[in-house]
C-alpha positions in Angstrom: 0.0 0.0 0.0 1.2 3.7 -1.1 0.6 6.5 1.2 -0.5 9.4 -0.4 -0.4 12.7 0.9 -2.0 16.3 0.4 -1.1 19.4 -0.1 -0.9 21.2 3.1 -2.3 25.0 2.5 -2.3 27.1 6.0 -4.8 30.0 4.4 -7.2 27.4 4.7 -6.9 27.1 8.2 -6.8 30.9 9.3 -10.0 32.6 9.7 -9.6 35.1 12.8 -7.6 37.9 13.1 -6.3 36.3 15.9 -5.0 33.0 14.4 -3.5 35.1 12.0 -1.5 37.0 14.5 -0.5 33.9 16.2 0.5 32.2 12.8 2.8 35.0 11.9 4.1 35.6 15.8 5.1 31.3 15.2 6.8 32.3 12.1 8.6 35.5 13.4 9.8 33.2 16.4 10.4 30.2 14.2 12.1 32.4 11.2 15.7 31.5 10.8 16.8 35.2 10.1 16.3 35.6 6.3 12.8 35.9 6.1 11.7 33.5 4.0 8.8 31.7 6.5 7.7 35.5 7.4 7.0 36.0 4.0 5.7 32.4 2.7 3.8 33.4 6.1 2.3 36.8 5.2 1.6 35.6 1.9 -0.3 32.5 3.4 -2.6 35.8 5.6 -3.2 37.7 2.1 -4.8 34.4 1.1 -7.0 33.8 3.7 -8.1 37.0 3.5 -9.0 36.5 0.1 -6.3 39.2 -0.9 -4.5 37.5 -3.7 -5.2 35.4 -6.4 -5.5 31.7 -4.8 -4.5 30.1 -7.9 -1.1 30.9 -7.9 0.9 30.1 -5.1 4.5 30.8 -6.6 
């Protein structure tokens, strides 16, 4: 048997202001000084909020 796995999207998971604070505070915490999970992060925000274009996730 083949495991089979999904994409995981986080927008799809934050719908109050306040999980979205506490997802980006992780990701500040968690962020290993470049950036790059505070932006996938914000980016992540912008898409729950229905902010970007959902489609493209480049």
């Amino acid at each position: 048997m083949t495991e089979q796995f999904s994409r995981f999207d986080a927008a799809e998971f934050l719908k109050t202001p306040e999980e979205m604070a506490a997802y980006l505070d992780a990701c500040f915490e968690e962020d290993a000084g470049d950036g790059v999970l505070v932006r996938a992060a914000l980016k992540d925000i912008a898409r729950a909020m229905g902010m970007t274009d959902s489609t493209n996730t480049t």
